[in-house]
N, C-alpha and C positions, 0 to 999 in steps of 0.2 A: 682206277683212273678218274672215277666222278670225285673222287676224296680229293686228288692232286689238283684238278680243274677250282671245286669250290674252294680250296684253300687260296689256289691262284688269285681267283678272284678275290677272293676275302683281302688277301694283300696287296693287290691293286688299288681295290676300295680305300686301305686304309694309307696307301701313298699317295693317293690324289687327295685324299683329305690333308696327310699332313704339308701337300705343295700348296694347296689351298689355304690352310691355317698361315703356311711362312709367309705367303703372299700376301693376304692380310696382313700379317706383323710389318711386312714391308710397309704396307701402303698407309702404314701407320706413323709413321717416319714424319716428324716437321721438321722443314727447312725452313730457316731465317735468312733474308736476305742484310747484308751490313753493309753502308757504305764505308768507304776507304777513302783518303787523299793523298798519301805520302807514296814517294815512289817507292819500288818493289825493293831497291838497297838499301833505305830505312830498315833500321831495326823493330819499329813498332808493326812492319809484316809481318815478321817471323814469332814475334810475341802475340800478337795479338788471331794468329792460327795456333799457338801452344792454349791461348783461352779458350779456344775454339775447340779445343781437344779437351779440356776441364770440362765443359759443357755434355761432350758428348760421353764422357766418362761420367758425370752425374747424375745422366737421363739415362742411360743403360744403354747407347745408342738411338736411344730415340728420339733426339732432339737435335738438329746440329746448323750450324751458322755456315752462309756459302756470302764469301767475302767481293767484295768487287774490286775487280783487277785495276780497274781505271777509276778516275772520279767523277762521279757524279754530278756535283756543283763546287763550286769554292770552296775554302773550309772555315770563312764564317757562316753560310748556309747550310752545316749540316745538321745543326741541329732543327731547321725547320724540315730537312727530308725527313727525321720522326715525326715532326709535332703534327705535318701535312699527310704521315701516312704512305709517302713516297718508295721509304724504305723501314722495314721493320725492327733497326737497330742501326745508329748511329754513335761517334763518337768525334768529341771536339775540345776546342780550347774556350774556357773559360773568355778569355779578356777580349775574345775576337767580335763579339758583340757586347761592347759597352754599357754598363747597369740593367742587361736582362739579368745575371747572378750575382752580383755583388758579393754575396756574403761568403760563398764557395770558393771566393780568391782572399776570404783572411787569410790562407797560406802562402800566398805569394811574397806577403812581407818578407825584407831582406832579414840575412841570419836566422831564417828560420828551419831548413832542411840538413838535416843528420847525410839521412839517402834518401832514397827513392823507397825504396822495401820498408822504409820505416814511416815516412810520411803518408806514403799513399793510403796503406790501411787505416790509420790515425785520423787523415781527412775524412773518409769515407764514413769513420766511426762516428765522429763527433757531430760531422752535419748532419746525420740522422738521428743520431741519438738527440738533439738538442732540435729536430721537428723541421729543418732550414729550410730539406726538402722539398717540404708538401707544398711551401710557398712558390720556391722559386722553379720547380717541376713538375706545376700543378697540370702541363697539359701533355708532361708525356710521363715514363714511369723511367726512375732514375734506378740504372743496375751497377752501376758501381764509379767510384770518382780516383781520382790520382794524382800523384805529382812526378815532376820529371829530377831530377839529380840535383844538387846544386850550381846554380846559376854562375857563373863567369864570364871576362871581358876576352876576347878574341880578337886580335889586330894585326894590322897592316904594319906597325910601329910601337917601338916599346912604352907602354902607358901602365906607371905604379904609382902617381899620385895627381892629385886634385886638379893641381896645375898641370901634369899631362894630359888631363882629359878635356880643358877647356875646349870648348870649339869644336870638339870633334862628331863625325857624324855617323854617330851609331844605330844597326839597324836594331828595333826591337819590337818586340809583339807589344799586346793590349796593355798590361801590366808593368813594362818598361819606362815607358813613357813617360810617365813621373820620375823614376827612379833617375833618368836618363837628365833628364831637366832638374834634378835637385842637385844631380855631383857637377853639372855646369858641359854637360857635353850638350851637344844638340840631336833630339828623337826623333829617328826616321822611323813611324810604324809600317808594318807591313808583314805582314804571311810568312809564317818561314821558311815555305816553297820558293821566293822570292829570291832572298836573300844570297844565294852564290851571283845571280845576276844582278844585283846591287852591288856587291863588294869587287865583282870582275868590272863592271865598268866604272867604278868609284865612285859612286854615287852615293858610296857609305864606306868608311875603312876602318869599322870595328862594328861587334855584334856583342849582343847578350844572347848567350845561348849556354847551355849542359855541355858537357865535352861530347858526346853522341852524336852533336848536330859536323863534326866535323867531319866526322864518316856519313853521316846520311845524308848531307845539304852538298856534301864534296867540295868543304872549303880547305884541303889540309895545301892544295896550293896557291890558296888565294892571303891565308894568314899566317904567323909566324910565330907570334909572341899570344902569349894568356896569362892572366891574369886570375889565379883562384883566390876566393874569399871565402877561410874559415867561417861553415855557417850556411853559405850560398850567400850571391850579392841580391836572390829573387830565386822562386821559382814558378811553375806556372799550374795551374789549378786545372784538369782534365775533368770529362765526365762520359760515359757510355749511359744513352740513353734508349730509350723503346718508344714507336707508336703504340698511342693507349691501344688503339683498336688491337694491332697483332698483339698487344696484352693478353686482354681480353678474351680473344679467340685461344690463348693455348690452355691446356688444363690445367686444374691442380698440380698436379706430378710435374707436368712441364716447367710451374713455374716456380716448383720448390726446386729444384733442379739450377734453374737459368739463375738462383738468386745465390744456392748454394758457392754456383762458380762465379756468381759476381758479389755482391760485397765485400766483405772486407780481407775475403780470401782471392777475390780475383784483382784487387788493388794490392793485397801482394805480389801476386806471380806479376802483373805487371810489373813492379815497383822493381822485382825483382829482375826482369828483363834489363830494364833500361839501366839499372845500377851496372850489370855487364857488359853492356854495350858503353856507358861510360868510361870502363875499366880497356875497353878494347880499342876504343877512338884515344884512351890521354896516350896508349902505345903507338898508336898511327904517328900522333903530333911530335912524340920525342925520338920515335925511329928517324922521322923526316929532320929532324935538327933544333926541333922551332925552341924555344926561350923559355920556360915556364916559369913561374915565378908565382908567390904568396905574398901576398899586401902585406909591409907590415905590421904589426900593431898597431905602432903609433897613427900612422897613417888609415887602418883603419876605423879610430874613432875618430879620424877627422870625418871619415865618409859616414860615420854611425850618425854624426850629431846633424849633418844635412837629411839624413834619411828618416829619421826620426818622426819626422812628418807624414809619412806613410803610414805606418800603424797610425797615427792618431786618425788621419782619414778615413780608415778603413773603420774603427772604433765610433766617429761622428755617425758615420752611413748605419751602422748598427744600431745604437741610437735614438735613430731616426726612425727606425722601423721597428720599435718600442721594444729592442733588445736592450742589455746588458755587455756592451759592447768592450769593452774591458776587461769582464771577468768572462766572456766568449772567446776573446783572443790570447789570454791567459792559460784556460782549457786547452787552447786548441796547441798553443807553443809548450805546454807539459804533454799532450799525449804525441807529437811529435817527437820530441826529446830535445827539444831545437838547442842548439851549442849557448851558455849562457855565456852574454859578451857585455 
């Protein structure tokens, strides 16, 4: 009876230690907090929890992102929720704050995006490989960057040449804006949260957006006709960034982990999200009746030789900030694969 007793105990002893060890393992666990903006029917929730799942597959579990349901701020202030410390990881668009990254939207240039899956990783690659960086994220720690699908025109009215587009007032984000003012339409910038409530009250009757935006912005019954441009006519330069501090604070392991699933493997799986959610909205647009249509050629390089001006901008601004701004854009349109036109 003394033997059954001290054995009991002996196994007692060694199950309180191992609830004690799990418990430990538990309380080992970091949580990131990430800001969010897009509503919960965007595609980039549902992608952007499948990163969220890469993360905690590359930590072993021990690392994991807890997303916010609602927004935080606007979504040109998100990237000062890292730079301030706010929130521990954010993500945003490139052109929403004007000449804070310049260099990270030479992929914005028109004709330059294949897909998404291809460009993304390809941005991610080249701007760090070539230092871009350290310049332009020097106060937070940059985890991965991306693009969205090829850019196209969305309307209220059929618009396939130069002279259809005169006059018209098109909503577009940061990067549009020029585009929008060289083919002769008139640029409404604005958020692309915005934008069904711009097109519902007409205050805009065409957009530059990825086919995606038509399921997530819920314009498939406010537009009808689109317009693709072999190439994309633009696309838009993303980035997921970190407060240095929550850097800092994680460890080694955490943060060979968090880079593992971010660089140029978490700019695919993105890349790759949005390429099917692209492939899923152009079947919304053609179940529903709408028009689709491809520019053609000829009329293409009418709109090439006005846009032309774009790259060279983006190449002056390079430049200017003692790059090589030509053979940087060159780089970056071979490791894209961009469609040569």
């Amino acid at each position: 009876m003394v033997r059954v007793r001290i054995a009991t105990a002996g196994i007692g002893a060694v199950l309180v230690a191992s609830l004690a060890l799990a418990g430990a393992a538990q309380a080992q666990v970091v949580t990131l907090k990430m800001g969010h903006w897009l509503p919960p029917v965007h595609h980039m929730t549902e992608t952007i929890a499948k990163w969220i799942a890469s993360i905690g597959a590359a930590s072993g579990g021990s690392l994991t992102v807890k997303l916010d349901k609602s927004a935080l701020g606007k979504p040109p202030g998100q990237y000062d929720l890292a730079k301030n410390g706010v929130r521990d990881i954010t993500w945003g668009v490139a052109g929403y704050t004007p000449g804070r990254m310049p260099m990270i939207r030479g992929a914005e240039v028109p004709f330059a995006t294949l897909d998404s899956e291809t460009g993304s990783p390809a941005l991610y690659s080249w701007y760090t490989k070539n230092g871009l960086d350290k310049a332009e994220f020097n106060d937070t720690k940059l985890i991965t960057a991306f693009v969205h699908g090829p850019g196209l025109l969305h309307s209220k009215k059929s618009i396939r040449t130069l002279e259809d587009l005169k006059g018209v007032k098109i909503r577009v984000g940061g990067g549009g804006v020029p585009i929008a003012k060289a083919l002769g339409g008139v640029a409404v910038a604005m958020s692309a949260t915005k934008a069904h409530e711009s097109l519902q009250r007409g205050t805009t009757t065409a957009a530059f957006f990825p086919w995606e935006s038509i399921r997530g912005f819920r314009l498939v019954k406010l537009v009808g006709y689109h317009l693709e441009v072999p190439g994309g006519l633009y696309t838009t330069s993303f980035w997921v960034t970190m407060a240095p501090k929550a850097w800092t604070k994680l460890s080694a392991a955490h943060k060979a982990a968090l880079m593992k699933a971010g660089g140029a493997a978490g700019a695919k799986l993105i890349g790759r999200g949005w390429d099917q959610a692209d492939t899923a909205a152009k079947k919304l647009a053609t179940d529903a009746g709408h028009a689709i249509r491809t520019i053609a050629p000829a009329e293409q390089k009418r709109w090439a030789a006005r846009l032309g001006v774009i790259r060279e901008t983006w190449i002056k601004r390079a430049d200017a900030k003692g790059h090589d701004g030509k053979k940087l854009l060159a780089e970056l349109m071979t490791m894209m694969k961009a469609p040569t036109y």
